[in-house]
C-alpha positions in Angstrom: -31.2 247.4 -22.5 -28.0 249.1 -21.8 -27.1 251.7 -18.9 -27.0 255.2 -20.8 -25.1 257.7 -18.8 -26.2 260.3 -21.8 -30.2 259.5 -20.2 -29.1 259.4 -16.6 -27.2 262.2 -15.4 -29.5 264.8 -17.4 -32.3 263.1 -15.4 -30.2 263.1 -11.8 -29.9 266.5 -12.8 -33.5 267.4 -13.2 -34.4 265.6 -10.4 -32.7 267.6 -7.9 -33.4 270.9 -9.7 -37.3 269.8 -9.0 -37.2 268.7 -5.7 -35.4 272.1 -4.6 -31.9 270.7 -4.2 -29.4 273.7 -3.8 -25.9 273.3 -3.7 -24.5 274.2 0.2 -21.6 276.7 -2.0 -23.8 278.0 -4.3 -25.0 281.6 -4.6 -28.0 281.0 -2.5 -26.5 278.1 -0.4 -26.2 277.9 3.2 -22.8 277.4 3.0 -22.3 280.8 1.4 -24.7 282.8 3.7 -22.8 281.5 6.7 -19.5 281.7 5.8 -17.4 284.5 8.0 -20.6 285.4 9.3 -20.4 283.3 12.5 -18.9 284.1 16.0 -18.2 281.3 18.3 -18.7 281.7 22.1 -14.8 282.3 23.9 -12.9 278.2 24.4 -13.2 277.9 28.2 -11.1 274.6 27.7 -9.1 272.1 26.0 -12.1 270.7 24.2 -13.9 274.2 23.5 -10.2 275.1 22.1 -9.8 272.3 19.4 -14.0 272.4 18.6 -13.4 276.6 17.8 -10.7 276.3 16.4 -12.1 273.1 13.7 -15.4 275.3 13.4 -13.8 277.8 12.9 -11.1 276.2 9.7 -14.6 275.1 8.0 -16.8 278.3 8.6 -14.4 281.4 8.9 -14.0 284.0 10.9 -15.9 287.3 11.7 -15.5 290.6 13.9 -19.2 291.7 12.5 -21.0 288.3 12.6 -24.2 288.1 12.0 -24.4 285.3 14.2 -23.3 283.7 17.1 -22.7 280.1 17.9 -23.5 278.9 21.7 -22.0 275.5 22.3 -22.1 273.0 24.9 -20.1 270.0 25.2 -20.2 267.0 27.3 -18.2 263.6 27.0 -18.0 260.3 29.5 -15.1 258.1 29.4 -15.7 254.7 29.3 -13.3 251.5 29.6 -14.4 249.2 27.2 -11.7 246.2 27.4 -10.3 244.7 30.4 -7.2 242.3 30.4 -7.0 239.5 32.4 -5.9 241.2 35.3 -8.6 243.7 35.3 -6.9 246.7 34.0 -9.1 248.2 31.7 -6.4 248.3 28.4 -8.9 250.7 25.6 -11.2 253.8 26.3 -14.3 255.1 24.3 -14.5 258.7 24.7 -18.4 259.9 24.1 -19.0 263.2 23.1 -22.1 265.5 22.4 -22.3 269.2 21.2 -25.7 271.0 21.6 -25.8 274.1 19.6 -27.6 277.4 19.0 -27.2 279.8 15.8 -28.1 282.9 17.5 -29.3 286.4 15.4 -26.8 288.5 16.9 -29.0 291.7 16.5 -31.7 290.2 17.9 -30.3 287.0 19.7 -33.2 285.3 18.4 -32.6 281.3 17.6 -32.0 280.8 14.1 -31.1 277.0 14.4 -30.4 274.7 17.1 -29.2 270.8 17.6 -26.5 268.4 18.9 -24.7 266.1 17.4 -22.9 263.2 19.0 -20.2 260.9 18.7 -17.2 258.7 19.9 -13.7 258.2 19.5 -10.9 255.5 21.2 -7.9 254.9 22.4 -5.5 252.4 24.2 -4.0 252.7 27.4 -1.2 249.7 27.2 1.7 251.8 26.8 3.2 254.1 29.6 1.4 256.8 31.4 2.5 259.1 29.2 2.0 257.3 25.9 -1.8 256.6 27.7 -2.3 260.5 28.3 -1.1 261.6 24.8 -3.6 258.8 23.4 -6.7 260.2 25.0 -5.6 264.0 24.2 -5.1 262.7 20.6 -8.8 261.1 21.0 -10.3 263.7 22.5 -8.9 266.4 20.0 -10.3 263.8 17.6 -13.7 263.7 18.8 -13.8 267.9 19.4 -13.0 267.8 15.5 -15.9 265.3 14.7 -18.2 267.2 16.9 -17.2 270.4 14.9 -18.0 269.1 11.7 -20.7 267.3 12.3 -22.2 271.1 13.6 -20.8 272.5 10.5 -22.8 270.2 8.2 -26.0 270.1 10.1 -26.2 274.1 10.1 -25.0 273.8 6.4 -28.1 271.7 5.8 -30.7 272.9 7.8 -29.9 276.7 7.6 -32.4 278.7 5.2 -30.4 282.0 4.2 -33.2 284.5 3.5 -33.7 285.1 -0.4 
């Protein structure tokens, strides 16, 4: 028996419809409820610059939000290869947001989580080329982190009908 697209894609189709699938963009999607409708806490540094300003590309920006976004970030450097003379020669840079989509009428808590992850870099070159590597990782990882947000509020939110 041969693979029928003409069979399949109507059934993908009904599939989703009946387990309650709605598209993130769609007319009652999460992504359309929270777009421009979300106010991010002030960038108190480097990191909290490049994670707004990421969040901010994806979801929009607001002077009436209906919500607000409290963010905390925390990352850990760790050396991860060592040459032979003990200089450690590549980084991992951990990272991990904790979030709070915040009512801004009310300030109730309309969805909370934290994502995580990790980005490198190599320190072989000169100090400088070592420095602009971990900003370059770090901005990186604050970019990640801001996506990762983005999609789990995009996935989780429930826009009221």
């Amino acid at each position: 028996m041969l693979f029928s697209r003409r069979l399949f894609i109507p059934g993908l189709v009904l599939c989703l419809a009946s387990c309650g699938f709605t598209p993130v963009y769609g007319p009652n999607g999460a992504g359309t409820a929270l777009q421009n409708q979300i106010t991010v806490n002030e960038p108190q540094d480097r990191d909290d610059y490049w994670f707004t300003q990421r969040f901010e590309e994806r979801m929009g920006r607001s002077a009436n939000a209906k919500y607000d976004l409290v963010y905390n970030i925390s990352t850990v450097e760790q050396g991860i290869a060592v040459n032979q003379e003990g200089n450690i020669e590549r980084y991992d840079v951990l990272g991990r947001a904790t979030y709070e989509l915040r009512d801004a009428a009310t300030d109730a808590v309309v969805s909370s989580g934290d994502v995580e992850s990790f980005t490198g870099y190599s320190a072989t070159g000169t100090s400088v080329a070592s420095l602009a590597a971990e900003r370059d990782a770090r901005e990186r990882l604050m970019i990640i982190l801001a996506d990762l947000v983005v999609t789990r509020l995009q996935a989780t939110f429930k826009p009221a009908s």
